[in-house]
C-alpha positions in Angstrom: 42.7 -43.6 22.0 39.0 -44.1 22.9 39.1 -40.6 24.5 40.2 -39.4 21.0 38.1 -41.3 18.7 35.2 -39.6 21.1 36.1 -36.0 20.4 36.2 -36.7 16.8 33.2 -38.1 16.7 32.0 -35.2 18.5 33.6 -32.6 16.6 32.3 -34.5 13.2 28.2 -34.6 14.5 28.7 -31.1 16.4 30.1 -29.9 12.3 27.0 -32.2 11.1 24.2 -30.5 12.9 25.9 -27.0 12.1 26.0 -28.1 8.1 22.0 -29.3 8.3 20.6 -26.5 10.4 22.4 -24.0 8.0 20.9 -25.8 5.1 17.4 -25.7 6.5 17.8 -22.2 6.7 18.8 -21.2 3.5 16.0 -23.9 2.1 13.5 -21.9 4.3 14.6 -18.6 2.9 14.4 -20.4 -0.7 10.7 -21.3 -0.2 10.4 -17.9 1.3 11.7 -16.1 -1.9 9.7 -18.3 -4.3 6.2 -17.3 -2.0 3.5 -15.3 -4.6 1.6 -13.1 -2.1 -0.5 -11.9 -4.7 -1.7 -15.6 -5.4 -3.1 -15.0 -1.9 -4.9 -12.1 -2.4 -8.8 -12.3 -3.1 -10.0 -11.1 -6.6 -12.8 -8.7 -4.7 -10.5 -6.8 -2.8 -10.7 -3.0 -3.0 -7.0 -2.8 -3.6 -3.8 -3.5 -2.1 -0.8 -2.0 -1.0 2.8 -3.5 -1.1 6.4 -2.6 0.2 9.3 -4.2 0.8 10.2 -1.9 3.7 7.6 -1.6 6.5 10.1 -0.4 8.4 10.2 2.8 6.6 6.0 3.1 7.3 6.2 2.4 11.0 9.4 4.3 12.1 10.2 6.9 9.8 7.0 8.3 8.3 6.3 9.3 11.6 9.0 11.8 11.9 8.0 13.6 8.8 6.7 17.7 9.3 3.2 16.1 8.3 3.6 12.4 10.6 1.5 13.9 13.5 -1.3 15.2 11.0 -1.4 11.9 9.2 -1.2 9.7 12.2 -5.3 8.8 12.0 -4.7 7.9 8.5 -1.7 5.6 9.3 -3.6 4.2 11.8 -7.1 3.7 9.6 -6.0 1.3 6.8 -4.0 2.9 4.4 -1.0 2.6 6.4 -0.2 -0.7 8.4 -2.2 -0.1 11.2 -2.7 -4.5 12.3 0.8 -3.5 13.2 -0.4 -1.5 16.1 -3.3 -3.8 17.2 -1.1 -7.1 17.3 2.0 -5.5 18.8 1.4 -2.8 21.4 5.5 -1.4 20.5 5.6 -1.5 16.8 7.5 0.9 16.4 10.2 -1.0 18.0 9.3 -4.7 16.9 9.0 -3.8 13.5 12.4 -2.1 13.9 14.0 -5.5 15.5 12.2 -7.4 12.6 12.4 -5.9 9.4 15.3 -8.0 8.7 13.3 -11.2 8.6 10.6 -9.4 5.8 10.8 -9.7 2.1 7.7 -8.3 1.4 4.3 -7.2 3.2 1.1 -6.4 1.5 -2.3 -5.5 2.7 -5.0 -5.9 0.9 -8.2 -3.8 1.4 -12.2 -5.0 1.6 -15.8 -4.0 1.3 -16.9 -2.7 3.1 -14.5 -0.3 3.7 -13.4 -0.3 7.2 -10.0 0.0 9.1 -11.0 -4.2 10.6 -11.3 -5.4 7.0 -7.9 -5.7 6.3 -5.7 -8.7 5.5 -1.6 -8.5 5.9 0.4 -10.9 4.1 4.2 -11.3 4.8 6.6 -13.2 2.7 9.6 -14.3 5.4 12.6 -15.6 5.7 11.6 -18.7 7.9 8.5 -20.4 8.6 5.5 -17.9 9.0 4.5 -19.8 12.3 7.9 -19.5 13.7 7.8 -15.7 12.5 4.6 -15.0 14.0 5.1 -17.2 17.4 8.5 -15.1 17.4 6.8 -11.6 17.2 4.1 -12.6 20.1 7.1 -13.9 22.1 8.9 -10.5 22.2 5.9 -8.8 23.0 5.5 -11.0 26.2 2.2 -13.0 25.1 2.3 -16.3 26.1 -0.6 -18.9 25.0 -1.4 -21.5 22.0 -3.6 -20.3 19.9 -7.7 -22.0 19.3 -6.9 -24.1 15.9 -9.1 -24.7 13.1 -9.2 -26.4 9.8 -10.5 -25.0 6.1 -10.2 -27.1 3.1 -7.0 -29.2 5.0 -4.9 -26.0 6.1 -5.1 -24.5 9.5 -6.5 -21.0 10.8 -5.0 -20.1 14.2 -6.7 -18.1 16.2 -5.1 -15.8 18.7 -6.6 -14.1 21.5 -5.2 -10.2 22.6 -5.1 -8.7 25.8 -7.8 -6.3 24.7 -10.3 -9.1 24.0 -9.7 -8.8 20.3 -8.9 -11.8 18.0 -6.6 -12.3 15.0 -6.2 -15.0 12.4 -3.4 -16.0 11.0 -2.8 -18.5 8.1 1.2 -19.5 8.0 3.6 -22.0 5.6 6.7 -21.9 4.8 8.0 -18.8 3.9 4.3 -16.7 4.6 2.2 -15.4 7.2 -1.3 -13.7 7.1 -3.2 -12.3 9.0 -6.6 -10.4 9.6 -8.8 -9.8 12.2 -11.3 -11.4 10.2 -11.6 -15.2 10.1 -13.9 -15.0 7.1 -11.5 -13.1 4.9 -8.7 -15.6 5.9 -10.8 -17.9 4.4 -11.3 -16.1 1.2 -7.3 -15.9 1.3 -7.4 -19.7 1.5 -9.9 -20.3 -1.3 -7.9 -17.9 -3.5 -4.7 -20.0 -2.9 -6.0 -23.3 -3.5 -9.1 -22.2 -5.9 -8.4 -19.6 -7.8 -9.4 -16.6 -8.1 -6.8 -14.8 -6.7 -5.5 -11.2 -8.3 -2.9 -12.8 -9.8 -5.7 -14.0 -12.5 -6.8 -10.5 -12.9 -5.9 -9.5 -16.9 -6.3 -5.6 -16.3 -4.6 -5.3 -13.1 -1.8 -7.8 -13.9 -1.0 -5.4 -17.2 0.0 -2.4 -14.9 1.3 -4.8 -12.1 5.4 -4.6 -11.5 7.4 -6.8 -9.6 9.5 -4.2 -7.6 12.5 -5.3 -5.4 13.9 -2.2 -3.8 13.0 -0.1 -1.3 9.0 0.9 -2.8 5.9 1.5 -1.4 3.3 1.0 -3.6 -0.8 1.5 -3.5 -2.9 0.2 -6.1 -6.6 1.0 -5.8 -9.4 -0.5 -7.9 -11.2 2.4 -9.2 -10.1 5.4 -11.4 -7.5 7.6 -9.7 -9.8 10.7 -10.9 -13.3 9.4 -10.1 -14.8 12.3 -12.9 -13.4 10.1 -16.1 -15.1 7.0 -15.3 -18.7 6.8 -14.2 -18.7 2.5 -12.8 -15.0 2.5 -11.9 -14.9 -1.0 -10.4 -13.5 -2.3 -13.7 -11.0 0.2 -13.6 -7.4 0.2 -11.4 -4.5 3.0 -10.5 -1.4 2.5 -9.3 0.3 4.9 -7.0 4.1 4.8 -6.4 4.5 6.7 -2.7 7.7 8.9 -2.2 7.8 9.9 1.1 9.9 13.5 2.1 9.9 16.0 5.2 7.4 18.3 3.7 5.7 16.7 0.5 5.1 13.2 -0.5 3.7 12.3 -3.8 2.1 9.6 -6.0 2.8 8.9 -9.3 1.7 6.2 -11.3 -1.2 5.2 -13.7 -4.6 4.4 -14.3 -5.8 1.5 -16.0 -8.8 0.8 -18.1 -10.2 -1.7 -20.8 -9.6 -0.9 -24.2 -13.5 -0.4 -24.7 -12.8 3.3 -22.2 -10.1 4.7 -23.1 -12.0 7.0 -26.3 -14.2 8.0 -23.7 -12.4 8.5 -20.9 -9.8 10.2 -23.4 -13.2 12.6 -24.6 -14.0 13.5 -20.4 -10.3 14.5 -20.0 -10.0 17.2 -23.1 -13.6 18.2 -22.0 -13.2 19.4 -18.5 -15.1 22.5 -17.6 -11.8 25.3 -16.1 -12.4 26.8 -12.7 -10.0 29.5 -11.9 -10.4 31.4 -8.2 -8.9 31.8 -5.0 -7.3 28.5 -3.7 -8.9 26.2 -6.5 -7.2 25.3 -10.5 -9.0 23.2 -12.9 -7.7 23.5 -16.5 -7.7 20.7 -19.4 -6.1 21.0 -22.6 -2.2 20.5 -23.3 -1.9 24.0 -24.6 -4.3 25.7 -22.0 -2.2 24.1 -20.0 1.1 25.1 -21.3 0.1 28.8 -21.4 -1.0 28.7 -17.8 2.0 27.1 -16.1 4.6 29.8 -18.1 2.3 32.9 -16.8 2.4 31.6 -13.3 6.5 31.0 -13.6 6.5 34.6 -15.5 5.0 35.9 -11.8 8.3 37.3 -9.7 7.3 36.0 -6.3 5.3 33.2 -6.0 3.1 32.0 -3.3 3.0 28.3 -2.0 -0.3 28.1 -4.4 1.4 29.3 -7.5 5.1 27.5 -6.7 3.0 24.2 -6.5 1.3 25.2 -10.2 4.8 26.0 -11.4 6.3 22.3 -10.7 3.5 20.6 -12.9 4.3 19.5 -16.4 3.5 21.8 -19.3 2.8 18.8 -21.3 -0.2 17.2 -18.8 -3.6 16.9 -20.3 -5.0 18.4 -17.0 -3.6 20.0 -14.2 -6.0 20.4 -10.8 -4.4 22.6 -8.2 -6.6 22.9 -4.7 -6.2 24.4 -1.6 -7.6 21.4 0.5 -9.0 23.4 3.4 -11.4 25.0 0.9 -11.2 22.0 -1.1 -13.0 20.4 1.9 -15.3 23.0 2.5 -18.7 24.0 1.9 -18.0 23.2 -1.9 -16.5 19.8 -1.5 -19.5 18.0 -3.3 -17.9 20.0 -6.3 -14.3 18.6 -5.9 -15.1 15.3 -4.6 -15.1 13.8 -8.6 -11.3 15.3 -8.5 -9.9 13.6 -5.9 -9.0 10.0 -5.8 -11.4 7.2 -2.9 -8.6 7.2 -0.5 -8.5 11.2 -0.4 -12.6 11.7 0.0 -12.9 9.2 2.9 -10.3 10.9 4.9 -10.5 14.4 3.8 -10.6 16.5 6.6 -6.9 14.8 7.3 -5.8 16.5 4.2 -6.6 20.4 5.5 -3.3 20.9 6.0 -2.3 20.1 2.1 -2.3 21.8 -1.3 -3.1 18.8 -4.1 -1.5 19.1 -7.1 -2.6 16.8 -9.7 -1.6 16.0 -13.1 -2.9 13.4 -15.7 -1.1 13.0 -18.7 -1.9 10.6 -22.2 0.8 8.3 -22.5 0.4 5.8 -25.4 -2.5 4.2 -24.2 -2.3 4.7 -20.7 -3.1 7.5 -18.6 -0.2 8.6 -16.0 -1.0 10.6 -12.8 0.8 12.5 -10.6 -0.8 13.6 -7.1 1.4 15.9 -5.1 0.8 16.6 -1.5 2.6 20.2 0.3 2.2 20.2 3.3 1.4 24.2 4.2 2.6 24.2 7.7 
């Protein structure tokens, strides 16, 4: 009888311990869901991007027809290149991980450098755990240097390479940045204020995505020649990723006091028309060029890429980015948005196709990349 009672007993706390440590999961994943990353986020920052799938950057952007040309850009900032630095295998650990992501952001900082970057991640579990978890698979072995800022704590881990990064974790978040200071600023944002979240202009273009998106917002105008002081100004950029062309669509936004202005620089564009190079503004001069160039009977990459724009833009800029980024590049620079001019010799390979068109009040953009190769 004893013997039996025990079993039961053991059967009923064995049952017990199941019960609690599936209900501290699912209250982990809970407080993971109801995490704000952009709360986190400093107002300063130079933008941000956001996906739920960084899978998709790591793995399979790579095996794109224009992955190998792009690789220094994935590696600079734009793409998640921490990844890289914290685990030498990402493409596998992300791979093994992605499952335990709900959302990663990075969030970009002056001055503009491929170090000052911040990554947030909003997991299913405690970010420590998370984070302890990644090192572990990737062999590292050591407790990380602690320190304290306004009552939370900064770890502070120590690479092979002699490298540090920074990581502030809770319950359902992790962040990290080779930068201590900007994990600060993180902090102070969080607890503070002054986080994006509290930004009016962004926040009116902001959209809570779910499913499968990568998104880039930058803080500036996404065609630097409509907006003289563009810090007041951000564009979004919606990236859709495919074997040879990936494009960006989106829009820019602007206070109410710039949009006659910026509406008066759009229908006032000077045309350039030559070898490799399109510049046209005006609906209807727009129209009328796009239905001669399909009238053509054989196209050329150049002139298919003019044919796929909308007859109803405002303006259309079509360029050739090798000559693009050529001797006359000072001339093109004001057409092509921050992230384009600080890496354009990546883009030789690429014909731009860009598109603005007045939608309401807003001002929606389209910026294809063809890959020529």
């Amino acid at each position: 009888m004893v013997g039996k009672v025990g079993v039961i007993v053991s059967i009923i706390l064995f049952c017990l311990a199941v019960g609690f440590y599936s209900f501290t999961r699912l209250s982990m994943a809970d407080k993971g869901k109801d995490v704000d990353l952009l709360s986190f986020v400093p107002l300063d920052c130079m933008g941000i991007l956001e996906t739920d799938n960084p899978d998709f950057l790591v793995n399979e952007f790579p095996q794109t027809a224009y992955g190998r040309q792009l690789d220094t850009l994935r590696q600079s900032g734009l793409f998640p290149m921490v990844l890289g630095a914290i685990f030498p295998n990402a493409d596998s650990t992300v791979h093994q991980l992605s499952n335990g992501i709900e959302r990663m952001m990075i969030s970009f900082h002056v001055p503009a450098s491929a170090r000052n970057v911040v990554m947030y991640f909003q997991t299913h579990e405690a970010g420590r755990d998370f984070l302890q978890r990644m090192m572990r698979r990737q062999e590292v072995k050591f407790v990380p240097k602690k320190e304290s800022y306004r009552g939370s704590d900064i770890d502070i881990y120590a690479l092979g390479n002699g490298d540090f990064i920074s990581a502030y974790c809770g319950k359902g978040f992790c962040v990290l940045s080779f930068q201590k200071n900007l994990i600060e600023q993180v902090i102070d944002a969080r607890k503070g204020g002054g986080s994006l979240r509290e930004d009016a202009l962004f926040m009116s273009g902001y959209e809570e995505k779910t499913v499968n998106f990568i998104t880039l917002y930058g803080h500036a105008a996404s065609l630097p020649l409509l907006v003289e002081k563009h810090s007041h100004c951000w564009s979004g950029f919606d990236i859709h990723l495919s074997s040879e062309v990936f494009y960006l669509s989106g829009s820019m936004l602007l206070p109410d006091s710039c949009q006659k202005c910026v509406e008066e620089k759009l229908c006032d564009i000077a045309p350039v028309s030559e070898d490799g190079i399109l510049v046209l503004s005006g609906q209807e001069k727009v129209d009328s060029c796009i239905s001669r160039v399909i009238a053509i009977p054989q196209h050329s990459l150049f002139e298919e890429c003019v044919s796929n724009l909308s007859r109803d833009a405002s303006f259309i800029f079509v360029a050739d980015m090798d000559k693009a980024s050529g001797e006359s590049f000072e001339l093109y620079r004001p057409y092509l948005p921050k992230f384009v001019m600080r890496h354009v010799d990546l883009f030789r390979s690429f014909i731009l196709s860009v598109q603005i068109t007045k939608v309401g009040n807003r001002f929606s953009h389209i910026f294809v990349f063809t890959y020529k190769n």
